[in-house]
C-alpha positions as a Markdown table, in Angstrom:
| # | Residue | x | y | z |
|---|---|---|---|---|
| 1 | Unk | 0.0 | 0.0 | 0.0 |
| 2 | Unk | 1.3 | 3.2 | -1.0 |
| 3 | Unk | 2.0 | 5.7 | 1.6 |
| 4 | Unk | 1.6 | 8.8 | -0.4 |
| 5 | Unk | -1.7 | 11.1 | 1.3 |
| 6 | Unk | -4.4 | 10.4 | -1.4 |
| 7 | Unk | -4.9 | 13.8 | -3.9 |
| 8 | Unk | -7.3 | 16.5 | -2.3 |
| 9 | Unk | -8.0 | 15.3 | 1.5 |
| 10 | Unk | -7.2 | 17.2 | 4.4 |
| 11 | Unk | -3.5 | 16.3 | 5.3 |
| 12 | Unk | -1.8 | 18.0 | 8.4 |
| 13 | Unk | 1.8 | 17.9 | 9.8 |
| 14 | Unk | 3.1 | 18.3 | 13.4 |
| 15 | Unk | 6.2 | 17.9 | 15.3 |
| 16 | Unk | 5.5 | 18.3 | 19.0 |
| 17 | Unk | 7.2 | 21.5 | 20.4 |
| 18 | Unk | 7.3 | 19.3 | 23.7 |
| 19 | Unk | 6.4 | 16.4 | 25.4 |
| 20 | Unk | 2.9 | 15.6 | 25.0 |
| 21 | Unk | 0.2 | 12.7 | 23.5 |
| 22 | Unk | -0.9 | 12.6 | 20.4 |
| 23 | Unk | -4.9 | 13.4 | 22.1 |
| 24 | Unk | -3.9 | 16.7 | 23.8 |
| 25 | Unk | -1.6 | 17.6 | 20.3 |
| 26 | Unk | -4.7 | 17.2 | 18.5 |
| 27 | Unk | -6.8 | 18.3 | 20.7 |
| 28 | Unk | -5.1 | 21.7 | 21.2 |
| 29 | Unk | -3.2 | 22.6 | 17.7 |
| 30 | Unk | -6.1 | 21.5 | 15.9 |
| 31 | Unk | -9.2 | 22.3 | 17.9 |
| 32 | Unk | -10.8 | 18.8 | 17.3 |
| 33 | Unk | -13.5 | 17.1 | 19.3 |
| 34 | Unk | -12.6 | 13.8 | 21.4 |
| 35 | Unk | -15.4 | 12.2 | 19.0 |
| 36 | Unk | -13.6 | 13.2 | 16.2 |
| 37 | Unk | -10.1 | 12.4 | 17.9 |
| 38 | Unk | -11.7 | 8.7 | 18.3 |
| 39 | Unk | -12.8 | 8.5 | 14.6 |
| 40 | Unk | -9.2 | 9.4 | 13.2 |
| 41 | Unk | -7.9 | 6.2 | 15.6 |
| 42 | Unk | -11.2 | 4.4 | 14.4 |
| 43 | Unk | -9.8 | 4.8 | 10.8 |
| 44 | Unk | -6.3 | 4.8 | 11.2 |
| 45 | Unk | -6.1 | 8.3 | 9.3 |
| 46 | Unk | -3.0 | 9.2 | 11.9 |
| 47 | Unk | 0.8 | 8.1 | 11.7 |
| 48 | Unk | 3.8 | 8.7 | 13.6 |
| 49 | Unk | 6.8 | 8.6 | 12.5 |
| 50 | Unk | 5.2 | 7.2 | 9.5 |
| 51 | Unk | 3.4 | 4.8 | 11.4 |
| 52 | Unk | -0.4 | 3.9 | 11.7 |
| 53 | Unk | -1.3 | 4.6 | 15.3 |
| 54 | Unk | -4.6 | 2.8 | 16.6 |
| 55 | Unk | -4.7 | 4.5 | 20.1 |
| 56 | Unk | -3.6 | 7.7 | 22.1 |
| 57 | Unk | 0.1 | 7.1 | 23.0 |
| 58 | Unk | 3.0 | 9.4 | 23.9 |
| 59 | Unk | 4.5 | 11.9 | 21.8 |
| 60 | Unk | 7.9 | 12.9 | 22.8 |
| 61 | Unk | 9.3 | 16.5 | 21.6 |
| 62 | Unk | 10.7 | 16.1 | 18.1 |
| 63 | Unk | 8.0 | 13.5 | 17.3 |
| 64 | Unk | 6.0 | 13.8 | 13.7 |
| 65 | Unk | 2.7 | 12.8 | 13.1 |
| 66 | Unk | 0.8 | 13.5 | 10.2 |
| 67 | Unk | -3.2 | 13.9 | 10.3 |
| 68 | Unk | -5.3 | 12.5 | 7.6 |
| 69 | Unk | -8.6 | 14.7 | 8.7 |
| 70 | Unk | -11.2 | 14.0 | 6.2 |
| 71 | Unk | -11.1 | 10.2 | 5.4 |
| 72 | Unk | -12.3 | 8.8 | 1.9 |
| 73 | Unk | -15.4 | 7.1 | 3.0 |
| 74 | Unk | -17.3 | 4.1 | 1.2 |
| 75 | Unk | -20.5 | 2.8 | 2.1 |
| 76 | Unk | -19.4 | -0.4 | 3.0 |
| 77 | Unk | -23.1 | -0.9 | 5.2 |
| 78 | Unk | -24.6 | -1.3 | 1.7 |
| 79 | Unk | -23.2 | -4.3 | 0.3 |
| 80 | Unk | -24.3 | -8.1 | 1.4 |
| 81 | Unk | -20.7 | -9.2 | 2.0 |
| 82 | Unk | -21.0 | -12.8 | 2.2 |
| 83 | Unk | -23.4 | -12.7 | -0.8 |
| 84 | Unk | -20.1 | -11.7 | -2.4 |
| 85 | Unk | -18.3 | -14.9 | -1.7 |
| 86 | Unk | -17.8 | -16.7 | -5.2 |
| 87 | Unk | -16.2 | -19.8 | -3.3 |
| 88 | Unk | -15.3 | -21.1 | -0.3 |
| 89 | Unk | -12.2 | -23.3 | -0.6 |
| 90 | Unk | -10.3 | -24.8 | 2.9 |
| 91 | Unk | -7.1 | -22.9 | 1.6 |
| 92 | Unk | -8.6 | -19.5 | 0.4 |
| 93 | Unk | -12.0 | -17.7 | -0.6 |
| 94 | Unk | -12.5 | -16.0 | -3.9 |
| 95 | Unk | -14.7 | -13.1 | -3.9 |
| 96 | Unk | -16.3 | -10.8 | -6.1 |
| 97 | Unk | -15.1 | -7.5 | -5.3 |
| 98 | Unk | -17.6 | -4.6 | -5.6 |
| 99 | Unk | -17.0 | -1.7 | -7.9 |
| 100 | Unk | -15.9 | 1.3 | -6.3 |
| 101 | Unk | -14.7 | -0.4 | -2.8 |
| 102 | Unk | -11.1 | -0.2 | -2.1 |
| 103 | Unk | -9.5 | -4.0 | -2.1 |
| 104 | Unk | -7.5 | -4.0 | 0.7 |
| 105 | Unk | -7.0 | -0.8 | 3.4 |
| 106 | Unk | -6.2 | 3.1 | 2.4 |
| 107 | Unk | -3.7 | 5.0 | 3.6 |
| 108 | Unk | -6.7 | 7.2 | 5.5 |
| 109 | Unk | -9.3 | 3.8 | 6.1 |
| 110 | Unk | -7.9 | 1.0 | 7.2 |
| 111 | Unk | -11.7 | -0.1 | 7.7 |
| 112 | Unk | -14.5 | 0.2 | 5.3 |
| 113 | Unk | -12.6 | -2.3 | 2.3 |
| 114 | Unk | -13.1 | -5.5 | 1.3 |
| 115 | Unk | -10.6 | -7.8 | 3.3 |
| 116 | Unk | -11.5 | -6.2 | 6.2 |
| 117 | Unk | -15.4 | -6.4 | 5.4 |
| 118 | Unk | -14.9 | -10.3 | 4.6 |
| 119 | Unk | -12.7 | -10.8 | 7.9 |
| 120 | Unk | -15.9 | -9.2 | 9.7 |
| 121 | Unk | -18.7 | -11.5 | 8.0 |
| 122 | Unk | -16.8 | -15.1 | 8.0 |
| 123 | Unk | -14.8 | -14.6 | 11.1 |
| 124 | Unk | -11.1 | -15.5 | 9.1 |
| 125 | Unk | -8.2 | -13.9 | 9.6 |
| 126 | Unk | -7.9 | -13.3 | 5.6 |
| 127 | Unk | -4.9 | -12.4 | 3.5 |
| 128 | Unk | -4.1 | -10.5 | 0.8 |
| 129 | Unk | -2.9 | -12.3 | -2.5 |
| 130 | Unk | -3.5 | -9.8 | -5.0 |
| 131 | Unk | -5.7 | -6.3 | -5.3 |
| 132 | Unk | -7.6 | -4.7 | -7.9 |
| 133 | Unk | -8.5 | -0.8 | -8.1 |
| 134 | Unk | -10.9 | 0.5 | -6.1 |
| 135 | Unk | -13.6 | 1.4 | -9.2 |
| 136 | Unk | -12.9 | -2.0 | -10.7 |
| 137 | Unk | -14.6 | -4.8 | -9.9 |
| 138 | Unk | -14.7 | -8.5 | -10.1 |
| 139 | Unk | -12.4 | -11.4 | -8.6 |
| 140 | Unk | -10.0 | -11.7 | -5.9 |
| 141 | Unk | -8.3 | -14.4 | -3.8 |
| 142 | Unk | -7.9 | -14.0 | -0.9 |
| 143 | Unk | -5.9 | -16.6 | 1.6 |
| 144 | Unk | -7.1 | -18.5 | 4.8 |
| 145 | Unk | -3.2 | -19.5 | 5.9 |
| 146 | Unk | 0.1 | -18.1 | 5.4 |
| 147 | Unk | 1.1 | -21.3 | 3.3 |
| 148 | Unk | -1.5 | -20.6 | 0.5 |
| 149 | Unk | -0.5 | -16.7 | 0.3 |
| 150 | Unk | 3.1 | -17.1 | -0.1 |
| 151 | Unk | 2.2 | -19.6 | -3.0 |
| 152 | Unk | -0.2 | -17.8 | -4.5 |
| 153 | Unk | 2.3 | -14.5 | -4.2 |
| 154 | Unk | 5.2 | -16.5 | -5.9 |
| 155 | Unk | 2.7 | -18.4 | -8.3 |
| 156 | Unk | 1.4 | -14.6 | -9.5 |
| 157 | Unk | 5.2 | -13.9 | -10.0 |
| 158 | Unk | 6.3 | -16.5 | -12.1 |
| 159 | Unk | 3.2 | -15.9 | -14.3 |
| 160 | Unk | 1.0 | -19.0 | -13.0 |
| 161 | Unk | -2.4 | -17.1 | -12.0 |
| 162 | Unk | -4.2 | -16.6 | -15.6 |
| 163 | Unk | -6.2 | -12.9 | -15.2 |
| 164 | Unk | -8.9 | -12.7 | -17.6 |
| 165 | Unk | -10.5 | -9.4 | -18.0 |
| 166 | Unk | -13.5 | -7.3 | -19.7 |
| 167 | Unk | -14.1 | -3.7 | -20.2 |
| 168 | Unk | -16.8 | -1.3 | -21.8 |
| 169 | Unk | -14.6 | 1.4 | -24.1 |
| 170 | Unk | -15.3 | 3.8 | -26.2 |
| 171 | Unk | -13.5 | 3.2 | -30.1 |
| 172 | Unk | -13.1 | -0.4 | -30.8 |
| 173 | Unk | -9.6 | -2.5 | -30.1 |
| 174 | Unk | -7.5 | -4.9 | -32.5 |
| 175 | Unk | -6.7 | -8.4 | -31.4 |
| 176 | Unk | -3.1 | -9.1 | -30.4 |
| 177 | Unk | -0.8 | -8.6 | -27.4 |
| 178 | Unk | -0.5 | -5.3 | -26.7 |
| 179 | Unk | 3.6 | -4.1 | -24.9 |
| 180 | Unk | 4.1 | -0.9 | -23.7 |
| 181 | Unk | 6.5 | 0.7 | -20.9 |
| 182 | Unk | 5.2 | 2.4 | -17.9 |
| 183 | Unk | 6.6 | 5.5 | -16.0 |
| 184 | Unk | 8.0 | 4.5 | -13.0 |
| 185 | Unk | 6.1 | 7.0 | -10.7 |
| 186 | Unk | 3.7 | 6.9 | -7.6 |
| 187 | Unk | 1.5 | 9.7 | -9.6 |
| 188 | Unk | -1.6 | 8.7 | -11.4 |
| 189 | Unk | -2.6 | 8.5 | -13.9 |
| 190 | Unk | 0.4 | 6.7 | -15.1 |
| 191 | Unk | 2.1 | 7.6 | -18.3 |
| 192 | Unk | 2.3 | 5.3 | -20.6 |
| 193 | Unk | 4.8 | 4.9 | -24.0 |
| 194 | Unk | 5.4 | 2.4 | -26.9 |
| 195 | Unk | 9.3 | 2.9 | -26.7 |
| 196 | Unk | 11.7 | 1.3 | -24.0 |
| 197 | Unk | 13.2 | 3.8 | -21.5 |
| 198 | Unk | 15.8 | 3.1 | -18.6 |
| 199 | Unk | 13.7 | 1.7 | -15.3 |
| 200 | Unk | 10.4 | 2.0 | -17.0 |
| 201 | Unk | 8.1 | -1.0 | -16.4 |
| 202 | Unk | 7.4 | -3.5 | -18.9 |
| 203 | Unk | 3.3 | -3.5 | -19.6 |
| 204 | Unk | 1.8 | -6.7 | -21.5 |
| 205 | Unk | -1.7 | -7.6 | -22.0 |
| 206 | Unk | -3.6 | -9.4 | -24.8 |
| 207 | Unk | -6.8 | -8.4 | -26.4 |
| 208 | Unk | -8.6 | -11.5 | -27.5 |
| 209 | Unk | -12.0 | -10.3 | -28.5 |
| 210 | Unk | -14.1 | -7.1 | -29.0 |
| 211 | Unk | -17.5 | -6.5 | -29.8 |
| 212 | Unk | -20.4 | -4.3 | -30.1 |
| 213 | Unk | -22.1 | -3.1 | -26.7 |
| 214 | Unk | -25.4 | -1.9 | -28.2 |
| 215 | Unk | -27.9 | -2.5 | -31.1 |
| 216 | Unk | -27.8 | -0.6 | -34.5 |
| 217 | Unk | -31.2 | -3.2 | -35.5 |
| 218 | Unk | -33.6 | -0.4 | -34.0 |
| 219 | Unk | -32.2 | 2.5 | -35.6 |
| 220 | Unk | -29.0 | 4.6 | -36.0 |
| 221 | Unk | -26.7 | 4.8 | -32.8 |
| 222 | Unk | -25.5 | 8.4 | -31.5 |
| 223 | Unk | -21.2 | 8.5 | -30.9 |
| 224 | Unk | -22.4 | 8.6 | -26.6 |
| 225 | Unk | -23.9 | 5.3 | -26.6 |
| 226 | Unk | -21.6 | 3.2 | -28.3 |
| 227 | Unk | -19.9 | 1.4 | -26.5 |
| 228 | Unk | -17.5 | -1.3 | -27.1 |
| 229 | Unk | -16.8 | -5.0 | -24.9 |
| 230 | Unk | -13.0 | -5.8 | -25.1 |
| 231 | Unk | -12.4 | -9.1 | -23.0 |
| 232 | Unk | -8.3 | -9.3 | -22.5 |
| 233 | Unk | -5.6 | -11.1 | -20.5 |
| 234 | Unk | -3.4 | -9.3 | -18.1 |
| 235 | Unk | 0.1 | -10.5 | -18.3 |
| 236 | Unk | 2.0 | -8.1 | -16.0 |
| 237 | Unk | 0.2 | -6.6 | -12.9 |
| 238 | Unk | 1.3 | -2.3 | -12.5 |
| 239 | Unk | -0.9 | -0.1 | -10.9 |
| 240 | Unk | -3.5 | 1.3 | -13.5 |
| 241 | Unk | -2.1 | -1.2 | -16.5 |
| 242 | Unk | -5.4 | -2.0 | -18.3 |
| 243 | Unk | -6.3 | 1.8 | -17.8 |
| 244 | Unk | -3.4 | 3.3 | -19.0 |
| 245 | Unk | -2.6 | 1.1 | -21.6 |
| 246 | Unk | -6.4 | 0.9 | -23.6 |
| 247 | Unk | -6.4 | 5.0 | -22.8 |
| 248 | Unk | -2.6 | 5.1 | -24.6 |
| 249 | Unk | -4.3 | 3.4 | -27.4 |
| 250 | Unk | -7.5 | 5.8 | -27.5 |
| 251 | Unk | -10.0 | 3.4 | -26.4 |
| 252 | Unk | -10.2 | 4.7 | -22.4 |
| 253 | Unk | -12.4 | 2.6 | -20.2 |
| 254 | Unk | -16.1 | 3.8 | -19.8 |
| 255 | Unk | -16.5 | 6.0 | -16.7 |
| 256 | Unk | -12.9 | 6.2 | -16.1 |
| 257 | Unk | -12.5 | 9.7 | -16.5 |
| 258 | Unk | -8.3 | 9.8 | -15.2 |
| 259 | Unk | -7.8 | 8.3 | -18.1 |
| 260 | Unk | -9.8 | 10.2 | -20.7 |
| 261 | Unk | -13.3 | 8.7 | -20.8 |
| 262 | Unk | -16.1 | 10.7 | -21.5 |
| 263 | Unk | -19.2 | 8.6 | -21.3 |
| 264 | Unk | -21.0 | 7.2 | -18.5 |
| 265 | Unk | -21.3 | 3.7 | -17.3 |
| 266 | Unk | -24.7 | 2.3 | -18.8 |
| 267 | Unk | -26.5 | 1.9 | -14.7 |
| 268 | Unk | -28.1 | 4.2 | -12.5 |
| 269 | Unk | -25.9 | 6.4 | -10.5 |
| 270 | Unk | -23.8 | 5.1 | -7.5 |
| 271 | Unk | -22.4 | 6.6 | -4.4 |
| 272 | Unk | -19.0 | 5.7 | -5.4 |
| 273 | Unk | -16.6 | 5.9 | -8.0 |
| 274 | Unk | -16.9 | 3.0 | -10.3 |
| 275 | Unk | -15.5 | 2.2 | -14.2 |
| 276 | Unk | -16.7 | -0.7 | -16.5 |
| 277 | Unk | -13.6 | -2.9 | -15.7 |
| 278 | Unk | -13.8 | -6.1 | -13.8 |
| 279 | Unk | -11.5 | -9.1 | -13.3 |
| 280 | Unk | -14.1 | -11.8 | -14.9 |
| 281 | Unk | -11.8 | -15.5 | -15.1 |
| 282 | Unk | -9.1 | -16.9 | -12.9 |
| 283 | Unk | -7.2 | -20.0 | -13.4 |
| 284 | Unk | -4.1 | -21.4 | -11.6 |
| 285 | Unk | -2.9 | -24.8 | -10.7 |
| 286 | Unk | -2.3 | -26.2 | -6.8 |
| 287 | Unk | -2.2 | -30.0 | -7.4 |
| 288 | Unk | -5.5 | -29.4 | -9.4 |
| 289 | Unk | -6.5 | -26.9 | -12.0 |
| 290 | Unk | -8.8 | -24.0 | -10.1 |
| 291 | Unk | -10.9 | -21.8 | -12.8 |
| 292 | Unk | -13.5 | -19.8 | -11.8 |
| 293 | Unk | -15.5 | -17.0 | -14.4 |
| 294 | Unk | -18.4 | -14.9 | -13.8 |
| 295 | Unk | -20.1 | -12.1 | -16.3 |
| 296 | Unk | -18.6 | -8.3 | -15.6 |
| 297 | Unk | -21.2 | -6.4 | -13.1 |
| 298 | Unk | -22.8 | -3.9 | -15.6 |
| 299 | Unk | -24.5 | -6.9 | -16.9 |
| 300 | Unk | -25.3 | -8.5 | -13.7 |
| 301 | Unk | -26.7 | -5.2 | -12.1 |
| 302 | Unk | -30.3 | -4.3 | -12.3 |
């Protein structure tokens, strides 16, 4: 998890003058309630030191902390989270992540995500194998023992986890294995280019089919509501690949507007920020061939 503050919320800094708790410090530099003090432990939205603090402790003189006091929220009291549970094996569960719900937690909510929302509805002291972006949906394993999510870990490494997935864009996409080289940056969105630098990261996915999203038989078809399904396999795992790379080739993701898009997703509006990209098919070998595939949301969504 990156720990860069996340782009517009209210970050503050401190270094205690002297010898104090981190309570009273907030209590008195920045005039906040005890029930809000409570929330930002609730959270985890505070760090000393560059550590997540849980609880009031001391805070010698010379000690930093820095305040995240407006947390990202996500209405996590919404979803039926162990509706979401796609299958229940004894060494890990796969589950269908929700669009627009962070997969693991943010740097300012270590609470309302989905690992911690699955830890609260089965009880399992769950692991994280792999993520996806917070607007994306669709699958992700996560691990019941520290056995299964080292394997899974180095199996996703050496290329042994197949990722299938599908997207709504807006201009349709060519077949063929698409290789491209990634700025080597925390900012977003990511740059993207066809040439090789120095230290930029290799990008590879395959497009293996792409086809119509709507129906010319009733009539002609406005440039808004054409959309585009593009089902592809991820072959390298950066931060924002898919994005960047179908944005680079001008076929942004629908809804994704960091990277260009400027139609909306074809549901009813949501609370949260969500793009028509989900993970759809997994398939990996442990002593016997797992697969597992589901349709993207947007068609599962009434």
């Amino acid at each position: 998890m990156s720990d860069r503050p996340p782009a517009g919320h209210q970050v503050r800094h401190f270094v205690a003058g002297e010898d104090t708790t981190v309570a009273k410090a907030l209590e008195q530099h920045f005039q906040l309630s005890k029930e809000a003090i409570a929330q930002l432990f609730l959270f985890g939205a505070l760090y000393q030191d560059k550590k997540r603090i849980l609880e009031d402790r001391p805070l010698p003189k010379g000690a930093y902390l820095r305040i995240h006091l407006k947390s990202k929220r996500f209405p996590v009291e919404t979803i039926d989270w162990k509706s979401r549970i796609v299958t229940d094996h004894p060494e890990f569960l796969l589950v269908d992540k929700p669009a627009g719900f962070p997969t693991i937690p943010t740097v300012d909510n270590r609470i309302e995500n989905t690992l911690q929302q699955m830890r609260n509805a089965t009880g399992l002291d769950l692991k994280v194998t792999q993520r996806i972006d917070a607007p994306v949906g669709g699958l992700v394993v996560f691990a019941k023992t520290p056995r299964f999510q080292e394997w899974f870990n180095r199996a996703l490494m050496e290329h042994k986890v197949e990722k299938w997935y599908r997207a709504l864009v807006q201009k349709p996409q060519t077949s063929g294995r698409k290789t491209h080289y990634m700025e080597p940056s925390e900012r977003a969105p990511k740059v993207i280019s066809n040439e090789e630098k120095p230290d930029w990261l290799k990008c590879e996915l395959t497009v293996n089919a792409c086809e119509k999203a709507f129906d010319e038989t009733a009539g002609p078809v406005s440039p808004e509501d054409k959309r585009y399904e593009v089902l592809l396999q991820l072959h390298t795992g950066r931060t924002h690949q898919i994005r960047a790379q179908l944005s680079y080739l001008g076929s942004p993701i629908v809804g994704d507007r960091m990277y260009g898009s400027k139609l909306d997703l074809p549901l009813a509006p949501s609370p949260v920020e969500r793009i028509a990209l989900a993970c759809v098919r997994l398939k990996f070998r442990k002593g016997e061939e797992f697969e597992m595939e589901l349709s993207p949301y947007w068609k599962r969504e009434k």
